[in-house]
C-alpha angles and dihedrals in degrees: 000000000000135000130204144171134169122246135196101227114234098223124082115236134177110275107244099231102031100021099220120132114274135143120258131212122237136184134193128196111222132202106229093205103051094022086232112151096229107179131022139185143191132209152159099251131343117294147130098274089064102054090047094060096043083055086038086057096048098046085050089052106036105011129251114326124219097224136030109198107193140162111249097258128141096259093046098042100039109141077234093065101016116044119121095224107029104016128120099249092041081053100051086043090249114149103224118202127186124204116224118277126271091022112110094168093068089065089040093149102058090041090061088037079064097057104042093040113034106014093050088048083050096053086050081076144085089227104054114151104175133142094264097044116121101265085220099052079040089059095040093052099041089053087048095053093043095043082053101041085054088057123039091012093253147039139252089215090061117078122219116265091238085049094044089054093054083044093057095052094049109038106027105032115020084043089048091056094046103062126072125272120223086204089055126082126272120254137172108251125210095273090067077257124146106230137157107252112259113234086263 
Protein backbone atom coordinates (compact mmCIF):
# COMPACT_ATOMS: atom_id res chain seq x y z
CA UNK A 1 0.00 0.00 0.00
CA UNK A 2 1.45 3.51 -1.11
CA UNK A 3 0.51 7.04 -0.49
CA UNK A 4 1.25 10.29 -2.58
CA UNK A 5 0.54 13.72 -2.89
CA UNK A 6 1.93 16.33 -4.79
CA UNK A 7 3.79 19.33 -3.15
CA UNK A 8 4.92 23.08 -4.43
CA UNK A 9 8.20 23.21 -3.32
CA UNK A 10 8.92 26.03 -1.33
CA UNK A 11 12.31 26.91 -2.90
CA UNK A 12 12.75 28.95 -6.23
CA UNK A 13 14.68 27.30 -8.81
CA UNK A 14 15.64 28.23 -12.57
CA UNK A 15 12.87 27.18 -14.93
CA UNK A 16 14.30 24.51 -17.25
CA UNK A 17 13.29 26.00 -20.63
CA UNK A 18 13.41 29.80 -19.90
CA UNK A 19 15.75 29.79 -16.75
CA UNK A 20 14.07 32.31 -14.75
CA UNK A 21 13.26 31.57 -10.85
CA UNK A 22 9.71 29.60 -10.24
CA UNK A 23 8.58 27.06 -7.95
CA UNK A 24 8.28 23.47 -9.13
CA UNK A 25 6.01 20.87 -8.15
CA UNK A 26 7.15 17.79 -6.92
CA UNK A 27 5.52 14.42 -5.85
CA UNK A 28 6.82 11.32 -3.94
CA UNK A 29 5.26 7.84 -3.75
CA UNK A 30 5.46 6.41 -0.10
CA UNK A 31 5.31 2.85 1.29
CA UNK A 32 2.89 2.91 4.03
CA UNK A 33 4.47 -0.02 5.74
CA UNK A 34 8.37 0.99 5.90
CA UNK A 35 7.67 4.68 5.56
CA UNK A 36 10.65 4.59 2.20
CA UNK A 37 10.01 7.02 -0.19
CA UNK A 38 10.26 4.71 -3.16
CA UNK A 39 9.62 6.65 -6.01
CA UNK A 40 9.89 10.70 -6.65
CA UNK A 41 9.14 13.20 -9.30
CA UNK A 42 9.68 16.74 -10.30
CA UNK A 43 7.47 19.22 -12.45
CA UNK A 44 6.45 22.67 -13.55
CA UNK A 45 3.03 22.85 -11.87
CA UNK A 46 0.86 20.18 -10.47
CA UNK A 47 -0.72 17.39 -13.15
CA UNK A 48 -1.23 14.08 -13.90
CA UNK A 49 1.95 13.45 -15.56
CA UNK A 50 3.63 14.09 -12.50
CA UNK A 51 2.09 11.96 -10.41
CA UNK A 52 2.48 8.98 -13.14
CA UNK A 53 6.37 9.16 -13.18
CA UNK A 54 6.77 9.47 -9.70
CA UNK A 55 4.54 6.00 -9.65
CA UNK A 56 6.47 5.06 -12.66
CA UNK A 57 9.35 5.48 -10.63
CA UNK A 58 8.07 3.51 -7.74
CA UNK A 59 6.76 0.59 -9.64
CA UNK A 60 10.61 0.58 -11.52
CA UNK A 61 12.32 0.56 -7.89
CA UNK A 62 10.06 -1.63 -5.65
CA UNK A 63 7.72 -3.30 -7.96
CA UNK A 64 3.51 -2.64 -8.50
CA UNK A 65 1.75 -1.74 -5.44
CA UNK A 66 -2.01 -3.08 -4.45
CA UNK A 67 -3.23 -0.12 -3.36
CA UNK A 68 -2.57 3.84 -4.25
CA UNK A 69 -4.02 6.23 -1.13
CA UNK A 70 -4.12 10.14 -2.58
CA UNK A 71 -5.74 13.54 -1.80
CA UNK A 72 -8.38 14.52 -4.52
CA UNK A 73 -6.51 16.67 -6.16
CA UNK A 74 -6.29 17.20 -10.02
CA UNK A 75 -2.82 15.13 -10.54
CA UNK A 76 -3.84 12.58 -8.65
CA UNK A 77 -7.78 12.34 -10.10
CA UNK A 78 -7.21 12.96 -13.64
CA UNK A 79 -9.68 10.46 -15.90
CA UNK A 80 -6.18 9.73 -17.31
CA UNK A 81 -4.96 8.24 -14.06
CA UNK A 82 -7.99 7.66 -12.38
CA UNK A 83 -10.62 6.17 -14.35
CA UNK A 84 -11.89 3.26 -13.37
CA UNK A 85 -11.91 1.56 -17.14
CA UNK A 86 -9.09 3.12 -19.06
CA UNK A 87 -6.72 4.88 -16.17
CA UNK A 88 -3.62 4.26 -15.48
CA UNK A 89 -4.08 2.60 -11.99
CA UNK A 90 -7.33 0.52 -13.28
CA UNK A 91 -4.91 -0.49 -15.97
CA UNK A 92 -2.02 -1.65 -13.86
CA UNK A 93 -4.75 -3.41 -11.64
CA UNK A 94 -3.97 -0.57 -8.43
CA UNK A 95 -7.02 0.20 -6.29
CA UNK A 96 -6.82 4.15 -5.89
CA UNK A 97 -8.65 5.72 -2.96
CA UNK A 98 -9.06 9.21 -2.29
CA UNK A 99 -9.78 10.78 1.53
CA UNK A 100 -12.34 13.34 1.74
CA UNK A 101 -11.35 17.08 0.85
CA UNK A 102 -10.03 19.65 3.25
CA UNK A 103 -8.82 16.81 5.77
CA UNK A 104 -5.30 16.57 5.88
CA UNK A 105 -5.30 14.23 9.13
CA UNK A 106 -6.63 11.69 7.54
CA UNK A 107 -3.36 11.47 5.29
CA UNK A 108 -1.26 12.20 8.42
CA UNK A 109 1.75 10.12 7.10
CA UNK A 110 2.52 11.89 3.69
CA UNK A 111 1.90 15.56 5.49
CA UNK A 112 4.62 14.89 7.80
CA UNK A 113 6.58 13.10 4.75
CA UNK A 114 6.40 16.75 3.49
CA UNK A 115 7.94 18.18 6.12
CA UNK A 116 10.69 15.94 6.84
CA UNK A 117 11.50 15.30 2.76
CA UNK A 118 10.89 18.26 0.73
CA UNK A 119 10.54 21.38 3.37
CA UNK A 120 13.73 20.44 5.17
CA UNK A 121 15.62 20.11 1.31
CA UNK A 122 14.11 23.44 0.79
CA UNK A 123 15.47 24.96 3.77
CA UNK A 124 19.01 23.51 2.54
CA UNK A 125 18.68 26.54 0.01
CA UNK A 126 19.29 30.31 -0.41
CA UNK A 127 15.86 30.63 -1.81
CA UNK A 128 13.75 29.17 0.68
CA UNK A 129 10.02 30.74 0.77
CA UNK A 130 8.36 28.79 3.10
CA UNK A 131 5.69 29.59 5.88
CA UNK A 132 8.20 29.88 8.57
CA UNK A 133 10.97 32.11 6.42
CA UNK A 134 12.00 35.95 8.04
CA UNK A 135 9.72 38.13 6.20
CA UNK A 136 12.54 40.44 6.07
CA UNK A 137 15.55 37.71 4.45
CA UNK A 138 12.38 36.62 2.35
CA UNK A 139 12.09 40.43 0.96
CA UNK A 140 15.94 40.93 0.54
CA UNK A 141 16.30 37.87 -1.39
CA UNK A 142 13.48 38.16 -3.37
CA UNK A 143 14.77 42.11 -4.51
CA UNK A 144 18.11 40.60 -5.16
CA UNK A 145 16.71 37.66 -7.63
CA UNK A 146 14.48 39.88 -9.36
CA UNK A 147 17.06 42.84 -9.65
CA UNK A 148 19.40 39.83 -11.28
CA UNK A 149 17.15 38.24 -13.16
CA UNK A 150 16.42 42.07 -14.82
CA UNK A 151 19.46 42.19 -15.60
CA UNK A 152 21.40 39.13 -16.89
CA UNK A 153 17.83 36.98 -17.40
CA UNK A 154 18.55 34.65 -14.22
CA UNK A 155 19.64 34.44 -11.35
CA UNK A 156 22.89 32.90 -9.32
CA UNK A 157 20.54 32.02 -6.34
CA UNK A 158 18.61 29.83 -8.53
CA UNK A 159 20.06 26.41 -9.28
CA UNK A 160 19.80 24.96 -12.47
CA UNK A 161 16.67 22.41 -13.06
CA UNK A 162 19.31 19.27 -14.11
CA UNK A 163 21.28 20.27 -10.75
CA UNK A 164 18.05 20.64 -8.63
CA UNK A 165 17.09 17.21 -9.63
CA UNK A 166 20.19 15.83 -8.48
CA UNK A 167 19.56 18.00 -5.57
CA UNK A 168 16.32 16.49 -4.90
CA UNK A 169 17.64 12.88 -4.91
CA UNK A 170 20.44 13.60 -2.62
CA UNK A 171 19.45 15.73 -0.36
CA UNK A 172 15.52 15.19 0.01
CA UNK A 173 15.00 11.57 -0.64
CA UNK A 174 17.87 9.59 -0.25
CA UNK A 175 18.47 11.75 2.94
CA UNK A 176 14.83 11.14 3.92
CA UNK A 177 15.40 7.28 3.77
CA UNK A 178 18.67 7.43 5.75
CA UNK A 179 17.67 8.79 8.94
CA UNK A 180 15.89 7.16 11.33
CA UNK A 181 11.90 7.03 11.56
CA UNK A 182 10.04 7.49 15.20
CA UNK A 183 7.06 5.52 13.63
CA UNK A 184 9.55 2.66 12.71
CA UNK A 185 10.78 -0.14 15.09
CA UNK A 186 13.54 0.06 17.24
CA UNK A 187 17.10 -2.00 16.33
CA UNK A 188 20.46 -2.15 17.65
CA UNK A 189 22.89 -0.33 15.02
CA UNK A 190 26.25 -1.14 14.48
CA UNK A 191 27.53 1.06 17.19
CA UNK A 192 25.72 -1.34 19.99
CA UNK A 193 23.20 1.90 19.75
CA UNK A 194 19.28 1.65 20.17
CA UNK A 195 17.84 3.39 17.32
CA UNK A 196 14.56 3.34 15.44
CA UNK A 197 15.22 1.62 12.00
CA UNK A 198 15.62 4.39 8.95
CA UNK A 199 13.08 3.65 5.77
CA UNK A 200 15.91 2.01 4.19
Amino acid sequence: VVTTDGHSFKAKVAHPVHGKPFKPEVCAVVDVATRRALGWSAGLSESASTVADALRHAIQHAGLPAMLYADPGSGNTALVNSHPSYGRYARMGITFSTGLPGRTQARGLIERFQKSCWIRAAKRLPTYCGADMDGTTLYKTTRLIDSEVRSTGTSRLVIPWGMFLAFLQEAAIDAYNQRPHSALPKITDGQGRRRHMSPD
